[in-house]
N, C-alpha and C positions, 0 to 999 in steps of 0.2 A: 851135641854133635861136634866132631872133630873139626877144624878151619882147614880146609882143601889145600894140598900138597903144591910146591912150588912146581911140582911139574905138571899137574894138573892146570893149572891157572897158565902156565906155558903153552897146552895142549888148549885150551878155551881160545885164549889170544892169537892161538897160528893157525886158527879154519883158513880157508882163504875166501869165504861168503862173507864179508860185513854183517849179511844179516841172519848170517850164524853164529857170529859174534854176539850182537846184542842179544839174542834169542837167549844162549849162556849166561850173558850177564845179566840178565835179567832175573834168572833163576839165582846165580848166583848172589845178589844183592838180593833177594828177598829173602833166601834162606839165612844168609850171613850179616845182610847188612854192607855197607859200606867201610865203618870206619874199623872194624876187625880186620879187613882185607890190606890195609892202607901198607903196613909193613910189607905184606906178602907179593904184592900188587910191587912193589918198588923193586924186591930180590927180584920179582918172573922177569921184568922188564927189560934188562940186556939178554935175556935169552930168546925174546920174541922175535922171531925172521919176518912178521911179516908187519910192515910199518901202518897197518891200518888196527893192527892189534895194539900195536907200541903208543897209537895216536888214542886212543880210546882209554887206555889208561892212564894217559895225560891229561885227557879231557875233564874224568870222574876226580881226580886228584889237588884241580885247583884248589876247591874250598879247603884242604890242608894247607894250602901254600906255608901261611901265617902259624900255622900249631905244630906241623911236623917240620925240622927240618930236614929230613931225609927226605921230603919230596923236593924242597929247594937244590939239593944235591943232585938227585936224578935229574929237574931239570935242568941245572944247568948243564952237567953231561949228555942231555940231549940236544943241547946247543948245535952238537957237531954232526948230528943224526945225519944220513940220505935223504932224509924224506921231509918237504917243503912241510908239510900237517903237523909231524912231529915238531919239527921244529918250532911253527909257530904258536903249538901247546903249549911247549917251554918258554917262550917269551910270554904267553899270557900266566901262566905258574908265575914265574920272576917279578911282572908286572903287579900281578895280586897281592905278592908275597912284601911290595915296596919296600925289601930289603937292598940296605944300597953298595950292602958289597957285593952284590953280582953285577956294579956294574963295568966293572974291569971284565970278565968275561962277555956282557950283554957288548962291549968296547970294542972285542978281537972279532965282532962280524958287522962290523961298518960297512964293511966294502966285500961283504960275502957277494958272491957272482947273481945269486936268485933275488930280483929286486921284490918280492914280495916278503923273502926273510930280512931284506932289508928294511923295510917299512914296520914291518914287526917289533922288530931288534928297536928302531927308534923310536915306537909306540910305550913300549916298556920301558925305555930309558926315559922317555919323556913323563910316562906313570910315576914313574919312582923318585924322580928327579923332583917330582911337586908333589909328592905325598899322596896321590887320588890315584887310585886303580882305575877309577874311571877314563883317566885318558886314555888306555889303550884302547878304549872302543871308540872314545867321542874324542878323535884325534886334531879336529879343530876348536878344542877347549870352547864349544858353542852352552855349553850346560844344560843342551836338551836330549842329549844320549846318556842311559845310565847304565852299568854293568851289575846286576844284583848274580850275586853268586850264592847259590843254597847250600846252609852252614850245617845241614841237619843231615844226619846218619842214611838215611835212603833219597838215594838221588831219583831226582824228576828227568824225564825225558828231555832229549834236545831239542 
């Protein structure tokens, strides 16, 4: 079976019901799988208008952080997104991905205006900066919050 056209996956991700969204991707990751879409998933994603499409494909994409970097790319150009979700998809990508040259870009939103992409942005910078993804969630390095991210081909529910 052929892998769904970039404007198909365009047309999935701009329902404007959320839970017309998952309803498609649901179908769509069982038919396809996840990691065949990962390319395709990354081209649909500046065509998507509506930021709860753009945020859901951020979502499924972290566990590439580390193996693709074209997801590292896309997030970090979604650094600049509209949309506060988006954004903080990208900083959890960057954070997982504890590569540390995004953090001249994770840099240029210190003092972005929305104090929750700020909080973010220094979640990730603090991730990376100490080698543990885990800080982005257990942001007071207590060592009792842990971030397990599934590395396997068909993703688990939120």
């Amino acid at each position: 079976m052929p892998l769904p056209s970039i404007d198909e996956l365009v047309a999935i991700y701009s329902q404007s019901r959320a839970s017309d969204i998952g309803q498609s991707e649901s179908r769509l990751f069982q038919t396809y799988g996840l990691k065949p879409l990962v390319s395709l998933l990354v081209e649909a994603f500046p065509r998507i208008r509506r930021s709860s499409g753009r945020a859901s494909i951020l979502f499924w994409l972290v566990r590439f952080a580390r193996t693709h970097p074209a997801v590292v790319s896309l997030a970090t150009s979604a650094l600049s997104d509209r949309a506060h979700l988006v954004r903080e998809y990208a900083c959890s990508i960057l954070a997982y991905s504890l590569r540390r040259d995004v953090l001249p870009q994770l840099a240029l939103l210190h003092a972005h205006p929305d104090q929750k992409t700020r909080a973010a942005v220094a979640a990730a910078v603090d991730a990376i900066s100490h080698g543990n993804h885990h800080y982005f969630v257990d942001r007071g390095h207590t060592g009792n919050t842990f971030w397990g991210v599934n590395s396997g081909d068909m993703p688990s529910a939120p």
